[in-house]
Chimera marker file (.cmm) of the C-alpha trace (Angstrom):
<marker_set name="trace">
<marker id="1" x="13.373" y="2.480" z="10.730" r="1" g="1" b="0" radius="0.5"/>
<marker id="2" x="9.931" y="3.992" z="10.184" r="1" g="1" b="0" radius="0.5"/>
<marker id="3" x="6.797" y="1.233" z="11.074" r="1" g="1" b="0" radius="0.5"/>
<marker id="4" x="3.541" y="0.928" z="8.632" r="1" g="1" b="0" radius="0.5"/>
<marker id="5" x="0.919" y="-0.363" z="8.979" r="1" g="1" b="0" radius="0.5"/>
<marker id="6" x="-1.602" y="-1.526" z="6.099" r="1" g="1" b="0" radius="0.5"/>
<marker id="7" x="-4.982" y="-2.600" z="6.265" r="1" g="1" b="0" radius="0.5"/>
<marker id="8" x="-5.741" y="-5.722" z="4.147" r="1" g="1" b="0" radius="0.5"/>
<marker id="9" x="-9.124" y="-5.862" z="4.064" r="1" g="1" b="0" radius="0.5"/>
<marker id="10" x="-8.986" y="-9.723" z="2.367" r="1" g="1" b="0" radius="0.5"/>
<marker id="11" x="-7.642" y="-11.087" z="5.680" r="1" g="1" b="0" radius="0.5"/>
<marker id="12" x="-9.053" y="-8.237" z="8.206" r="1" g="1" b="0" radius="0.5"/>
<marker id="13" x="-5.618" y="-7.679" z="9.884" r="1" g="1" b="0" radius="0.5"/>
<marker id="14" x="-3.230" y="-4.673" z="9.533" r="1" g="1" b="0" radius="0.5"/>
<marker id="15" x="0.264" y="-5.961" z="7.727" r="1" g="1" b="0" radius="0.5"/>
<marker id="16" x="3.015" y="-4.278" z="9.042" r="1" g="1" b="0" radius="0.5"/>
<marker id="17" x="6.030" y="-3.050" z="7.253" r="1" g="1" b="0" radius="0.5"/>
<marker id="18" x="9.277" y="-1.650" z="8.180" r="1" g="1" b="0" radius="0.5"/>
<marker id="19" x="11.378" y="0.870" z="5.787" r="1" g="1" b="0" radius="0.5"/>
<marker id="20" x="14.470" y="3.891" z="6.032" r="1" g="1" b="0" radius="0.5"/>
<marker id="21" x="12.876" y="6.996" z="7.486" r="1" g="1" b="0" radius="0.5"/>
<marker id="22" x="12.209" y="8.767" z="10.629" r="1" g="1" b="0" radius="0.5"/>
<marker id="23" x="10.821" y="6.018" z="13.149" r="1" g="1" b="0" radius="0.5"/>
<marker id="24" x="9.711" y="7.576" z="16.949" r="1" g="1" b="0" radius="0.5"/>
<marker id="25" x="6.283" y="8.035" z="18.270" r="1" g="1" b="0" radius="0.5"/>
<marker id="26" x="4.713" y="10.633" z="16.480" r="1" g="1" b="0" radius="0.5"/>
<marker id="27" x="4.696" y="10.703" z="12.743" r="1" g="1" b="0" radius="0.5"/>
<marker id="28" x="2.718" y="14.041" z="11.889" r="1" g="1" b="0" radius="0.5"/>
<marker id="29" x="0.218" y="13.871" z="9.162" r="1" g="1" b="0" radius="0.5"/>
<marker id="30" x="0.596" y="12.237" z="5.935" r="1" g="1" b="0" radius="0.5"/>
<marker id="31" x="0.240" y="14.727" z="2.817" r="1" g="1" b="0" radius="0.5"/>
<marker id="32" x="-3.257" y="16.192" z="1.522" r="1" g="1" b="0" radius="0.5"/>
<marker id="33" x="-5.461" y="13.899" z="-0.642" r="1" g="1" b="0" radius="0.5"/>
<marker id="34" x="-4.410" y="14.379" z="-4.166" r="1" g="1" b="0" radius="0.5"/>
<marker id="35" x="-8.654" y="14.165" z="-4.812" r="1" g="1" b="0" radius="0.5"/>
<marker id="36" x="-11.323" y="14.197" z="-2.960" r="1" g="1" b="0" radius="0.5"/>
<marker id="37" x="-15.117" y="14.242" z="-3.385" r="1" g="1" b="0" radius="0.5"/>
<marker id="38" x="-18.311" y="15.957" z="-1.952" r="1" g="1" b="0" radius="0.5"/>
<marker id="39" x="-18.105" y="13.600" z="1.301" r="1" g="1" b="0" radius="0.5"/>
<marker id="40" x="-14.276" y="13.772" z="1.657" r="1" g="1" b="0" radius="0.5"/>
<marker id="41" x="-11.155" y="11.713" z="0.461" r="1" g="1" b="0" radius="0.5"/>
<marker id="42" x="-11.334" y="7.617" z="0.354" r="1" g="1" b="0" radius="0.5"/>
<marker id="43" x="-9.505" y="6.089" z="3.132" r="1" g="1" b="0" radius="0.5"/>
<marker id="44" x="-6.486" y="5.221" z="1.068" r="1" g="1" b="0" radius="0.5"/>
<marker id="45" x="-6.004" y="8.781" z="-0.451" r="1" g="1" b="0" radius="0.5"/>
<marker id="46" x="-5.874" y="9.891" z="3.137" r="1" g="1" b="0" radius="0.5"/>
<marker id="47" x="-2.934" y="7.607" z="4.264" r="1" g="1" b="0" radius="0.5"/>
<marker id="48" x="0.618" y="7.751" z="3.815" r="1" g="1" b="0" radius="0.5"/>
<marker id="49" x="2.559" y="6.405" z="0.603" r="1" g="1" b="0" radius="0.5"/>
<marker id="50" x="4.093" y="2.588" z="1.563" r="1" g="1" b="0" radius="0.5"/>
<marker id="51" x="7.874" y="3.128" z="0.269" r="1" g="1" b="0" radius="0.5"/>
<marker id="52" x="9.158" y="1.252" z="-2.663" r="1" g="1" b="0" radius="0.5"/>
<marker id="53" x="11.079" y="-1.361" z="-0.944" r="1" g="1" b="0" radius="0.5"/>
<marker id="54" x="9.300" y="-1.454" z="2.284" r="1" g="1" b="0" radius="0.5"/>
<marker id="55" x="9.514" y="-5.138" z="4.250" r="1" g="1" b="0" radius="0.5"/>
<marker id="56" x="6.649" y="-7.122" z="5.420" r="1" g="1" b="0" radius="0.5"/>
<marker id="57" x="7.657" y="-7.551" z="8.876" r="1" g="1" b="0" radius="0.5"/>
<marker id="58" x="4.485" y="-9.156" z="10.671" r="1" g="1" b="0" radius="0.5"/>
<marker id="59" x="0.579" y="-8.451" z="10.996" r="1" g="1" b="0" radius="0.5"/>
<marker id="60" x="-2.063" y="-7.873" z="13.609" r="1" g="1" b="0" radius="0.5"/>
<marker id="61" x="-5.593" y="-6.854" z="14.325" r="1" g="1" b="0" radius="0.5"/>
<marker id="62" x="-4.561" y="-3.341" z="15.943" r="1" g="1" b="0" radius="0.5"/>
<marker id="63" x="-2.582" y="-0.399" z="13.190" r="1" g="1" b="0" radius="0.5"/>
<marker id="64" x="1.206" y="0.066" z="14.396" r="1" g="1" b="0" radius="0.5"/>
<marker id="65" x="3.183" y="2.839" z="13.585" r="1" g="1" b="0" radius="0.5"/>
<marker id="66" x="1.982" y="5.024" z="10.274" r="1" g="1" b="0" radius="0.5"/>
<marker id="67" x="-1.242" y="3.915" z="9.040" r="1" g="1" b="0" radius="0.5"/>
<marker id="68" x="-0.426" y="3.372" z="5.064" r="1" g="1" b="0" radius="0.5"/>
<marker id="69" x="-1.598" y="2.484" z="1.841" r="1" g="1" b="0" radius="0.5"/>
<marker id="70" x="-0.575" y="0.659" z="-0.828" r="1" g="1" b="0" radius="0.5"/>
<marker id="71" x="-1.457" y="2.647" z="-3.695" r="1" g="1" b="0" radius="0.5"/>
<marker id="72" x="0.718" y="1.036" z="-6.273" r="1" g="1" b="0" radius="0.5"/>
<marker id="73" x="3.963" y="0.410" z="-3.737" r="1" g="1" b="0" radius="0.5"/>
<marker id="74" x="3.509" y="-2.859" z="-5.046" r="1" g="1" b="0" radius="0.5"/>
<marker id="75" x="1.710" y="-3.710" z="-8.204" r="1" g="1" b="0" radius="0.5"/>
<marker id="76" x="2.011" y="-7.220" z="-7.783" r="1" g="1" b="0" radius="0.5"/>
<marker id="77" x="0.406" y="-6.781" z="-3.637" r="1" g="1" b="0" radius="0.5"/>
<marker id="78" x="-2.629" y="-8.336" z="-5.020" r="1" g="1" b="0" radius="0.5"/>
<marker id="79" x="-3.181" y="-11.964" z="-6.799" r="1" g="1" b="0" radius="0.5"/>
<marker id="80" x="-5.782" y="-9.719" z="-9.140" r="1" g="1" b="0" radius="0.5"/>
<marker id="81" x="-3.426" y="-7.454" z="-10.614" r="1" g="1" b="0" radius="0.5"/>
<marker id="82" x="-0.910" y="-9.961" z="-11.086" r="1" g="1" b="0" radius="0.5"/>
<marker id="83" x="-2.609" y="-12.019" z="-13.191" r="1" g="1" b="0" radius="0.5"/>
<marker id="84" x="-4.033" y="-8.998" z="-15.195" r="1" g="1" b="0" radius="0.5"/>
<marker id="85" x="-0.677" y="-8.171" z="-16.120" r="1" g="1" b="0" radius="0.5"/>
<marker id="86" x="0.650" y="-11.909" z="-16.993" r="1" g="1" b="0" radius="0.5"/>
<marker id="87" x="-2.574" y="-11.505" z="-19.438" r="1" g="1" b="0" radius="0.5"/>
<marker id="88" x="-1.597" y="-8.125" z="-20.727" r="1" g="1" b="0" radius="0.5"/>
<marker id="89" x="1.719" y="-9.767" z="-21.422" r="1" g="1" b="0" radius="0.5"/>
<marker id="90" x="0.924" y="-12.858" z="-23.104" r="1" g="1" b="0" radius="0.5"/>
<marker id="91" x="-1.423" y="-10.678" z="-25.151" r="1" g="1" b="0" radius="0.5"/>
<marker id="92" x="1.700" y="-8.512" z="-26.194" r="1" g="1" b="0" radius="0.5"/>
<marker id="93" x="3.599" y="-11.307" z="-26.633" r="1" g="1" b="0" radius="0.5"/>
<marker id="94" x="1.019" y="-13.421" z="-29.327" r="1" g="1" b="0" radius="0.5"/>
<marker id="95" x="0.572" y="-9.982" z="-31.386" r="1" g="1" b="0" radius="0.5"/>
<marker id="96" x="4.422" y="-9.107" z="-31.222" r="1" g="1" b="0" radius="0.5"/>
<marker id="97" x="6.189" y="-12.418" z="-32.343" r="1" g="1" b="0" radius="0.5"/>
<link id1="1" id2="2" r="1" g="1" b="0" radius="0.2"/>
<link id1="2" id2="3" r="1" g="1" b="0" radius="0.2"/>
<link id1="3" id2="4" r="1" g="1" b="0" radius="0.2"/>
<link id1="4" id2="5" r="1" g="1" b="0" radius="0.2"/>
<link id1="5" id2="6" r="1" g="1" b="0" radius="0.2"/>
<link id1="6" id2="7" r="1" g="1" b="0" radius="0.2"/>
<link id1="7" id2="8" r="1" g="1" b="0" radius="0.2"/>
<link id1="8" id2="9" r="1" g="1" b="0" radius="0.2"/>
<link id1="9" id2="10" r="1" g="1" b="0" radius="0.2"/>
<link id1="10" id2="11" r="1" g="1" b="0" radius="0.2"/>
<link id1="11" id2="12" r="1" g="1" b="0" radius="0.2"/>
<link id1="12" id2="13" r="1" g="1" b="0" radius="0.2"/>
<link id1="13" id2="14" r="1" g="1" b="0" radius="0.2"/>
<link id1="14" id2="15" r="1" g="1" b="0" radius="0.2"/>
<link id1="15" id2="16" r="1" g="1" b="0" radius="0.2"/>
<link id1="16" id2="17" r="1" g="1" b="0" radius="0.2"/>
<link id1="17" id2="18" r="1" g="1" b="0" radius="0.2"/>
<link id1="18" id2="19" r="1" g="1" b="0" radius="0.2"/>
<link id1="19" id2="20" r="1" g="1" b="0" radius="0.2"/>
<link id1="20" id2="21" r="1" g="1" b="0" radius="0.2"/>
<link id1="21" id2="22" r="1" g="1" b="0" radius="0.2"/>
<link id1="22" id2="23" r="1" g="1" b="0" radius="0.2"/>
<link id1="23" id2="24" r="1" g="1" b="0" radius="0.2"/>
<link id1="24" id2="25" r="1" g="1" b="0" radius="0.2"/>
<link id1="25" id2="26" r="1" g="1" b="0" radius="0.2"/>
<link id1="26" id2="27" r="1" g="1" b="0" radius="0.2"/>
<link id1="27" id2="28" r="1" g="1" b="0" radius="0.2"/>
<link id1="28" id2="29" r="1" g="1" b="0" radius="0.2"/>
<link id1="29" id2="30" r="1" g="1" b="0" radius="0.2"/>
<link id1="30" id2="31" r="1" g="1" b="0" radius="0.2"/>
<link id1="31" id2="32" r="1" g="1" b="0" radius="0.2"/>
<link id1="32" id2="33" r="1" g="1" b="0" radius="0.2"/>
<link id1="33" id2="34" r="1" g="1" b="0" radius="0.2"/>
<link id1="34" id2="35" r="1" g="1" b="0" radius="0.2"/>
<link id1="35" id2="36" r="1" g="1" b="0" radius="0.2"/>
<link id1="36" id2="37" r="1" g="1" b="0" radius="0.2"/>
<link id1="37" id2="38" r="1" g="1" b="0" radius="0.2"/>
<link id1="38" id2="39" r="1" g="1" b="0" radius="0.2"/>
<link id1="39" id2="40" r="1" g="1" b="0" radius="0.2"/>
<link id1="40" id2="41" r="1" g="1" b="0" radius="0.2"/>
<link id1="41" id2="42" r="1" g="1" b="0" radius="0.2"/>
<link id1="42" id2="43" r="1" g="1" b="0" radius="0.2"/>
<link id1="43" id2="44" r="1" g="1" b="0" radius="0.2"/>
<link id1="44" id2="45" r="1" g="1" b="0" radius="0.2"/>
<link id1="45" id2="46" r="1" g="1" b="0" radius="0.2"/>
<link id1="46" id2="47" r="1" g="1" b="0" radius="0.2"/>
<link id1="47" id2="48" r="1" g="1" b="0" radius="0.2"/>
<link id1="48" id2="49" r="1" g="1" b="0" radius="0.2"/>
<link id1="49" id2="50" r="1" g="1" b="0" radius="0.2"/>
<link id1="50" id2="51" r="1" g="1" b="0" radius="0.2"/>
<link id1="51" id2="52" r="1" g="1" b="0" radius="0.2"/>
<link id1="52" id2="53" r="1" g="1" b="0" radius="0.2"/>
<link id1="53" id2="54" r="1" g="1" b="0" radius="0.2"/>
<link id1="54" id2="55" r="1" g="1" b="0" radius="0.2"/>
<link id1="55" id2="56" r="1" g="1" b="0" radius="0.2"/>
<link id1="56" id2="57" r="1" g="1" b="0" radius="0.2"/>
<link id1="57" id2="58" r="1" g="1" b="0" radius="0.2"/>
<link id1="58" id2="59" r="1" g="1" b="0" radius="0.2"/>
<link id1="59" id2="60" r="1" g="1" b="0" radius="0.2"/>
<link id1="60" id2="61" r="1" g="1" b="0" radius="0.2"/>
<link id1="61" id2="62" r="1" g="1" b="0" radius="0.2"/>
<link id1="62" id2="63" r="1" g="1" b="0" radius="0.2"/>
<link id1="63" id2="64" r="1" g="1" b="0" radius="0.2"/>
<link id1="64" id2="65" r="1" g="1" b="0" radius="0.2"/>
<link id1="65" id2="66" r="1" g="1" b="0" radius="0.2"/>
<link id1="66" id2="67" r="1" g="1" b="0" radius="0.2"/>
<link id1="67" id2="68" r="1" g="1" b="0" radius="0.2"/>
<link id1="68" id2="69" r="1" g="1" b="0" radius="0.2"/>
<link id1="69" id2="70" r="1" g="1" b="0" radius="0.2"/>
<link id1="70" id2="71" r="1" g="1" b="0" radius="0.2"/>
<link id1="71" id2="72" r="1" g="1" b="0" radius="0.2"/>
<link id1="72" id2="73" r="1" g="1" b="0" radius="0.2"/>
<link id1="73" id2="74" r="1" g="1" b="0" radius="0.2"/>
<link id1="74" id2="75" r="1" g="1" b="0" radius="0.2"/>
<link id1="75" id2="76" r="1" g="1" b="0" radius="0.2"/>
<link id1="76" id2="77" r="1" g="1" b="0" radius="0.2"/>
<link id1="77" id2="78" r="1" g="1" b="0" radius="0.2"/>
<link id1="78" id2="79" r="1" g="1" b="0" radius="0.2"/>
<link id1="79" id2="80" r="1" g="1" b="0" radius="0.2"/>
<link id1="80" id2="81" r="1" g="1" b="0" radius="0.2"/>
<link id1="81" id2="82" r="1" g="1" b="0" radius="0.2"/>
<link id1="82" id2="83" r="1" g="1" b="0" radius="0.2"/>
<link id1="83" id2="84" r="1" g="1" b="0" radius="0.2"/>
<link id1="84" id2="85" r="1" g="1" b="0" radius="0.2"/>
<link id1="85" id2="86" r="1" g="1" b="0" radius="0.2"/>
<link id1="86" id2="87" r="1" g="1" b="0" radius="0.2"/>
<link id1="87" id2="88" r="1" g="1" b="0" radius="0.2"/>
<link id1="88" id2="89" r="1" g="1" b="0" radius="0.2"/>
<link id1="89" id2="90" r="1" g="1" b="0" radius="0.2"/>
<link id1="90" id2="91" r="1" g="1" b="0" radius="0.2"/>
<link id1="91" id2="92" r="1" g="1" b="0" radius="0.2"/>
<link id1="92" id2="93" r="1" g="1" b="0" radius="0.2"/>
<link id1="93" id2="94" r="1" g="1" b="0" radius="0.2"/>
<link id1="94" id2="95" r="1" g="1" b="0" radius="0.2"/>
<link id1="95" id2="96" r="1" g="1" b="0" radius="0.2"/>
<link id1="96" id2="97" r="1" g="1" b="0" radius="0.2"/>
</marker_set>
């Protein structure tokens, strides 16, 4: 089991997450930045993928394993983007019935 490790910056603690892959010590470096601007690549362009099905398997202040992003792993990670697509839907719904 690989470890991740993902920064919520809400709570100011890494949350740590456990999925199928390669585990040990060293993880080499995550793939290049899709983008990246004059200054460099954002923090969470520079990370490793989270994998689709990844578990939440604790949290703490220091990063444990790979340090990951979310970057859409999880569309419903954050309370905002869940409720902008329960609006999208009941939109859908009002003009499709």
């Amino acid at each position: 089991m690989a470890r991740y490790s993902v920064y919520n910056y809400t709570r100011r603690v890494f949350d740590y997450y456990e999925a199928p892959g390669p585990g040990g010590t060293h993880a080499g470096s995550p793939p290049a930045p899709r983008s990246q601007g004059d200054l460099g690549a954002a923090p969470e362009r520079a990370t490793w993928k989270l994998p689709a099905g990844a578990t939440k398997v604790g949290e703490g202040e220091l990063p444990q394993g790979r340090i990951a992003s979310l970057d859409g792993a999880d569309v419903f990670s954050s309370p905002v983007n869940a409720l902008a697509l329960a609006a999208i839907a009941l939109v859908a719904w009002r003009l499709l019935r």
